[in-house]
N, C-alpha and C positions, 0 to 999 in steps of 0.2 A: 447729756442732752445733745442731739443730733444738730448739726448745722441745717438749717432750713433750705438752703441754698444747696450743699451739699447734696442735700435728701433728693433735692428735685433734679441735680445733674444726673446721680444713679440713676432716677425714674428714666429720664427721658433717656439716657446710656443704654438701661436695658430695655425699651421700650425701641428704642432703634437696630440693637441686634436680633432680636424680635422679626423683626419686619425683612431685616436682611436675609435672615436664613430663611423665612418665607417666602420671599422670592428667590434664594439660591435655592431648595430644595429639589425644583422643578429639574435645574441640572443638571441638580448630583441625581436624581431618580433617572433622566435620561443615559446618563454617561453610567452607571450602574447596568443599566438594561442593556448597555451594549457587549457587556462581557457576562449575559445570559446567554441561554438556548431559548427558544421561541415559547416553547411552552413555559419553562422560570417566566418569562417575560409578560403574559397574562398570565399568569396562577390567580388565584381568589384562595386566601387573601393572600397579598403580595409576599414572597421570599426575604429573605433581606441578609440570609446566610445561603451563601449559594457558593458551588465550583466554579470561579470563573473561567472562561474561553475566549480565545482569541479566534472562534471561528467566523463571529462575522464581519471581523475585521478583515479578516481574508479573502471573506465570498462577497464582500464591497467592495474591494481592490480588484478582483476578478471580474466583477461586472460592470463597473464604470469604471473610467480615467480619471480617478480625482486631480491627480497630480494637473490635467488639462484644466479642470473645472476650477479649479485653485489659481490658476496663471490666469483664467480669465476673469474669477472677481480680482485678484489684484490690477490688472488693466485695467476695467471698466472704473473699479472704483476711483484707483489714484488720476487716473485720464478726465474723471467728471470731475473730479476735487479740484482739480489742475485750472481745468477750462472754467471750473465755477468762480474760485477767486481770481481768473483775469478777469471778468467782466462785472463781479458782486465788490472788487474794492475800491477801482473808480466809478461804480455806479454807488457806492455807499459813501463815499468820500464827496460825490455832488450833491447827496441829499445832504449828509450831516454841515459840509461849509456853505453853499451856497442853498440855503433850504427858499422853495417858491410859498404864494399860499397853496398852491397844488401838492407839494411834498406829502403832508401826511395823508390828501387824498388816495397818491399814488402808491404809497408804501402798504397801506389799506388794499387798494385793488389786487394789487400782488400778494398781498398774505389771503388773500381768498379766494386766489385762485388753486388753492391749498385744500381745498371745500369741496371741490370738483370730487367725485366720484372716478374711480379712474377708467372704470368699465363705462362709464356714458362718453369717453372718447376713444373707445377701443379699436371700434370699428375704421373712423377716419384716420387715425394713427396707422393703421396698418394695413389699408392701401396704401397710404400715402410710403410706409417703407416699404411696400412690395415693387407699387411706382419708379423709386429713385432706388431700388437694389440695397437696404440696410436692414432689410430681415435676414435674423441671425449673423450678424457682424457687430464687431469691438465699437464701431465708428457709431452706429445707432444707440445702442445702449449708454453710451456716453454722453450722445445728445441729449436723449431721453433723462437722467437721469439729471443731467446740467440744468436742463429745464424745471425738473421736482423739486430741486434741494437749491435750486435762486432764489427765493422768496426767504427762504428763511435765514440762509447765509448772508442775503444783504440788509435782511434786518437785524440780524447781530452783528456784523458789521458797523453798521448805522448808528447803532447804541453805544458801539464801542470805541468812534471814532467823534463820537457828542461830547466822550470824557476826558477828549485829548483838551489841552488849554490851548484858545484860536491865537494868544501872543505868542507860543513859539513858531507858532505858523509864517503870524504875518513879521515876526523878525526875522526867518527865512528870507520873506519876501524882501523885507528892508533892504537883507542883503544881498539880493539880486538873484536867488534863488529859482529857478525857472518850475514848474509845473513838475517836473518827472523826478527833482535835485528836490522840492520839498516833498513828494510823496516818498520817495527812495529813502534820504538821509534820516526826515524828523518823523512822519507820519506812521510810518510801516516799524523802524525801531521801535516807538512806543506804544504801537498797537498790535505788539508780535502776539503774546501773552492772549489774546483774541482772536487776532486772525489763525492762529496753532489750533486752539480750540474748535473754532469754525470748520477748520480742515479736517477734525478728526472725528467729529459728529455728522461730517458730509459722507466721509469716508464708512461710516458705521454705518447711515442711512444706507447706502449706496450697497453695501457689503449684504445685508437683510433684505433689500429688492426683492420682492419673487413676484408678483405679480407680473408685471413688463417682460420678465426674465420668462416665464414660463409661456407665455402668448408672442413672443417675437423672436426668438433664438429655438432650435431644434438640439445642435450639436457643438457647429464651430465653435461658438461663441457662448454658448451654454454657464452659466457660472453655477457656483455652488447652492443656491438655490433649487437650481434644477435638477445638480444631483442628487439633492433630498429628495424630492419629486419622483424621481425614476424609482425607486424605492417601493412605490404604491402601483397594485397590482389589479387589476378585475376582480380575482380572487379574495381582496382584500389587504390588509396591510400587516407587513411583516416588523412589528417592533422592536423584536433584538436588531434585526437588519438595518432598520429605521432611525434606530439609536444610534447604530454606531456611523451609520450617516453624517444623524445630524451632529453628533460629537465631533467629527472629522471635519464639518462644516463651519463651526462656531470658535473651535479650538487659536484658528489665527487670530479673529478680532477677539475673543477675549482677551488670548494673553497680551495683545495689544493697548487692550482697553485698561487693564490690569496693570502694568506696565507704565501709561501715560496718564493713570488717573487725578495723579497730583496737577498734571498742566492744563486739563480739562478741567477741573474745577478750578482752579486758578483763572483760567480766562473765563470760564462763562460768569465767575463773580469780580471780573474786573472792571473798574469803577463805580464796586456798586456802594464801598466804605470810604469818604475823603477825608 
C-alpha cells in the first residue's frame, strides 16, 4: 500500500516538472530556431529533425556589434543595481527601524508608482533627456532604470531588514556603535542573503528593459534589447535570424541566473521560516 504522503510528494514532483518544461520549451524552440534556415524556421508543421547551421550566427555578428551591445547591458544593469542599493538600503533600514504612522502609507505610494503605464510618461521623459543631453548614454539608462526597480528593491529590503532582531542593533548601540559601524558590521552581515538576492533580480530586471532601451538609446548605448529589435525588418521578421538574436541576448543572464539560483531563492525566502 502506497504511503499517502509519499503519493502526494510524486504528484506535486511531477506536477512541477510539468510546468517547468512548459515554460522552458519556449527556449529550447527559440535556441533550436537559431541553428535553422529561414524557411525550417516557419515550416507548418514545425521540423524538429533538421541540419543544423551556423549561418545565422554569422549573418548576426555581421550586422550588429553584439560584443558592444553586451558591454552596454552589463553597465547599465550592474551601474543601476549599484546606485539602487546605495539609496534602497538606508531608505529601507529607516522604514524598517524607525517605522512613522506614514511608513506604510509611504511604502504603498512607491509600489504604485509601479502601476504607471510607462508610455503615459514617455513623452516628458524624453524631453526632458534630450534637454540635459542623456538620450542614448550609459548615465540615463542607469537613472532610468534606478528609478523602476526602487520601489521594489526597497521593499524587499524593508521585509528583510523587519527579520533582523532590533537587540543586536541596540547592543550595537550599547556599545557605542555609531550609524555607519552598525549598518556595516551587524545589519548588512545579516542581511547579505537579501540584499544578494535584491541585487540579482534588479540586475535581471534591468538586463530584460526594452522598452526605455528602444525609445532613448539609438546606438552608443544601445543594449541587448535593442539588438533584438534591429532584427525586425519592414519586410517582416526574420526568425532564424531573430532566434539566434535573441539566444545571444539571453545566454549571459541565464547562465547567470542558472548559476546563482540557490542564493536567489535563498534570500527571497529569507525570514520567511523562524
Amino acid at each position: 500500500m502506497l504511503n499517502p504522503s509519499r503519493t502526494y510528494r510524486r504528484i506535486v514532483t511531477t506536477f512541477a516538472w510539468l510546468v517547468a518544461m512548459l515554460m522552458f520549451f519556449p527556449i529550447l524552440w527559440m535556441f533550436l530556431a537559431g541553428f535553422k534556415t529561414e524557411i525550417e524556421a516557419v515550416a507548418t508543421p514545425p521540423s524538429f529533425f533538421f541540419e543544423p547551421t551556423l549561418e545565422n550566427y554569422v549573418q548576426v555578428q555581421e550586422r550588429a556589434n553584439y560584443l558592444q551591445s553586451a558591454l552596454n547591458s552589463i553597465v547599465i544593469s550592474l551601474g543601476s543595481t549599484l546606485l539602487a542599493l546605495l539609496i534602497a538600503v538606508p531608505a529601507s533600514y529607516a522604514f524598517a527601524f524607525f517605522p512613522t504612522k506614514y511608513t506604510r502609507h509611504t511604502l504603498l505610494w512607491m509600489l504604485s508608482t509601479k502601476m504607471l503605464p510607462p508610455v503615459g510618461v514617455l513623452v516628458p521623459i524624453y524631453l526632458i533627456f534630450r534637454d540635459v543631453g542623456l538620450l542614448d548614454t550609459h548615465f540615463g539608462l542607469i537613472i532610468l532604470n534606478t528609478m523602476m526597480n526602487l520601489p521594489i528593491l526597497i521593499w524587499l529590503l524593508y521585509n528583510f531588514f523587519r527579520d533582523v532582531p532590533q537587540e543586536l542593533l541596540e547592543a550595537g548601540r550599547i556599545d557605542g556603535a555609531s550609524f555607519m559601524e552598525e549598518l556595516r558590521f551587524i545589519l548588512l552581515p545579516l542581511a547579505l542573503p537579501g540584499i544578494a538576492s535584491s541585487a540579482l533580480l534588479s540586475i535581471i530586471l534591468c538586463w530584460n528593459e526594452s522598452f526605455w532601451s528602444l525609445n532613448l538609446t539609438t546606438y552608443d548605448a544601445a543594449p541587448l534589447t535593442a539588438f533584438i529589435a534591429s532584427f525586425s525588418a519592414p519586410e517582416g521578421l526574420f526568425w532564424a535570424k531573430l532566434s539566434a538574436a535573441s539566444t545571444l541576448a539571453i545566454a549571459p543572464i541565464l547562465v547567470m541566473g542558472w548559476m546563482s539560483q540557490r542564493q536567489l531563492v535563498q534570500g527571497l525566502t529569507f525570514g520567511a521560516v523562524k
